[in-house]
C-alpha positions in Angstrom: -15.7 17.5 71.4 -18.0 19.9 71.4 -20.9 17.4 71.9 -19.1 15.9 74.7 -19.2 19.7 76.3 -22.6 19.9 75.7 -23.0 16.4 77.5 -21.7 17.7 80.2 -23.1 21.3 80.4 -26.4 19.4 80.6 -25.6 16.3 82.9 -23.8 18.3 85.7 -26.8 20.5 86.6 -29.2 17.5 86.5 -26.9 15.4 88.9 -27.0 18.6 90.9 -30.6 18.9 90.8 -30.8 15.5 91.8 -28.5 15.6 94.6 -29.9 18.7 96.5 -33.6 17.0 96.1 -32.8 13.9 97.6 -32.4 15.3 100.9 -31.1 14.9 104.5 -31.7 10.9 105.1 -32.0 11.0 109.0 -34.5 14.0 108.6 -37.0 11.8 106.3 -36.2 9.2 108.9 -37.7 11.0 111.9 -34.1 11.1 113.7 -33.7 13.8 116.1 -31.9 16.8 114.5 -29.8 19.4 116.6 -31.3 22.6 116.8 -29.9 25.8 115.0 -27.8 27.7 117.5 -27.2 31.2 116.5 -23.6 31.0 116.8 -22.9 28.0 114.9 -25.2 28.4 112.0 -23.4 30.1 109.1 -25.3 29.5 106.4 -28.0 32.1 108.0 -25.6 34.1 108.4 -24.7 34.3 104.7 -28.5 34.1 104.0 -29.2 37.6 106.2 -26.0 39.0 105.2 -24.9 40.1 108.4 -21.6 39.1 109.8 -21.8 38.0 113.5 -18.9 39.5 115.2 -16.3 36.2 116.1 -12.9 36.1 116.9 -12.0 37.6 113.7 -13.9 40.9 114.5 -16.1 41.1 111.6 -19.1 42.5 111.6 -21.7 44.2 109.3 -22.8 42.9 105.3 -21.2 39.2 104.4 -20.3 40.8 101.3 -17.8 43.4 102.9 -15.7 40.4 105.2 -12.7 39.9 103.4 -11.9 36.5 105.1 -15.7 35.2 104.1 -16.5 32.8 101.2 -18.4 35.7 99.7 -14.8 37.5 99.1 -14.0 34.9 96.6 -15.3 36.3 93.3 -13.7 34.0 90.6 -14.1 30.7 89.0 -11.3 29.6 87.3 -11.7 26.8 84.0 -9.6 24.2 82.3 -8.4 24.8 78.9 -11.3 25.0 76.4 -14.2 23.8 79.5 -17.0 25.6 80.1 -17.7 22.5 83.4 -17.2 24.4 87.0 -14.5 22.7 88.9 -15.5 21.3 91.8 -13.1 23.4 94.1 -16.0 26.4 93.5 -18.9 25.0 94.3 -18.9 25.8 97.2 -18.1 29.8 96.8 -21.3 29.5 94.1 -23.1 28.2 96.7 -22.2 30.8 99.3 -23.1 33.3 96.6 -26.4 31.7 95.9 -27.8 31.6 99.3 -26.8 35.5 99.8 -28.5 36.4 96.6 -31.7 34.1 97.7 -31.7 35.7 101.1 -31.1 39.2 99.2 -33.6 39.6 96.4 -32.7 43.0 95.4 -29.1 41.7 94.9 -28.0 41.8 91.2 -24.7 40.0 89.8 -22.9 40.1 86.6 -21.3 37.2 85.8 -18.2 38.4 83.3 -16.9 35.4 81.5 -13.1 35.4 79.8 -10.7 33.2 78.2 -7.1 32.9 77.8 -5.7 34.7 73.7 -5.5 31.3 72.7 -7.7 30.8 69.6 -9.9 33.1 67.6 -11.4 35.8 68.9 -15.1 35.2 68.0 -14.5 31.3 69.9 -12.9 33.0 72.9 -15.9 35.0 73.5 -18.5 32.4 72.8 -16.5 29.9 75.2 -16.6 33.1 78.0 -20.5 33.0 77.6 -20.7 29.6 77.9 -18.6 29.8 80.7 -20.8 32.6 82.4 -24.1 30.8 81.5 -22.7 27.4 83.6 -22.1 30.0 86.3 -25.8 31.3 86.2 -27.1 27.8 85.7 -24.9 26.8 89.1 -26.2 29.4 91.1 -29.8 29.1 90.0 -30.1 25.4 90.8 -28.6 26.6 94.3 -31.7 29.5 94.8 -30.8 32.4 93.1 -33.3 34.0 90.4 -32.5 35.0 86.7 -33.7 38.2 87.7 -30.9 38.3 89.4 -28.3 37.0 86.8 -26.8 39.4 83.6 -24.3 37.1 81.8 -21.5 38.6 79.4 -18.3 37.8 78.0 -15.5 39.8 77.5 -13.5 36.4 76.0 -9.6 37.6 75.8 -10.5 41.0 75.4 -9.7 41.7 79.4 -6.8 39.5 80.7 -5.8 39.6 84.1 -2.6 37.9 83.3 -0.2 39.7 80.2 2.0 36.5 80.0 2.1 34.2 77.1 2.6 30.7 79.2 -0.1 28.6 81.0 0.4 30.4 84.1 -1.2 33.3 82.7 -3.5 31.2 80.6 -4.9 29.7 83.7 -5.7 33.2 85.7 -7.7 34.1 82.4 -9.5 31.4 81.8 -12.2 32.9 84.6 -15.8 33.5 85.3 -15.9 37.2 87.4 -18.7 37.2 90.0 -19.7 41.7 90.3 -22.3 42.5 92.2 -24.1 45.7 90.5 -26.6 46.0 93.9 -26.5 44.5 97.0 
């Protein structure tokens, strides 16, 4: 099994890597691409951190908008997996391109697991879960430099219960900026 995980760990990242250098096909292709408008590109927005005032009213550091991607600070594993679930890529990504448009910005990445088995697994299990985290948002532009992994394993539950329900809230990666 814990082969397999290792498998894994390693694959993901390289079909990543893969998938983000192969590029936009109609761009190699010399097809006509729509210019950036202001008010429709977001992912400068998330880049510059500022938060173009919209019908929501938000405006000032993407960091501070409580309806933004960038408000989501938790990745949440399966049972004894250390492999980001597809559903947060795309908050990684969000965070990635504000930390490569924000040099200076500094992120803990807190990993945890549920109280099921021993202590000393739980907490290498949180690392590995913190480290897949870092390796996610480093393929996706942000810098080590950047990056402080540690794990907490069941030490810090979110969740008191003894059921899966509160299993699944603790088995989590937390995303704390430490400087903007």
């Amino acid at each position: 099994m814990k082969s397999f995980v290792k498998v894994l760990v390693t694959a993901i990242p390289l079909v990543l890597l893969v998938a983000c250098a192969s590029g936009d096909k109609a761009a190699k292709k010399g097809a006509a691409m729509p210019e950036s408008n202001a008010a429709t590109d977001t992912s400068r927005d998330v880049r510059s951190g500022i938060g173009i005032s919209d019908d929501r009213g938000f405006s000032g550091n993407a960091l501070d908008d409580p309806n933004g991607m960038l408000a989501k600070r938790v990745v949440y594993f399966d049972f004894d997996s250390s492999v980001v679930r597809d559903e947060f890529t795309a908050v990684i990504e969000a965070h990635a391109a504000y930390m490569a448009g924000h040099p200076a910005a500094k992120v803990t990445l807190e990993g945890h697991g549920d109280e099921r088995g021993t202590r000393e697994y739980n907490m290498a299990l949180g690392e590995r879960r913190a480290k897949a985290v870092r390796q996610f948002l480093m393929l996706q532009g942000a810098s080590s430099g950047q990056l402080d992994v540690v794990s907490y394993g069941e030490e810090r539950p979110v969740a008191l219960g003894h059921e899966e329900d509160s299993w699944r809230l603790n088995r989590r990666v937390e995303i704390v900026y430490t400087s903007r």
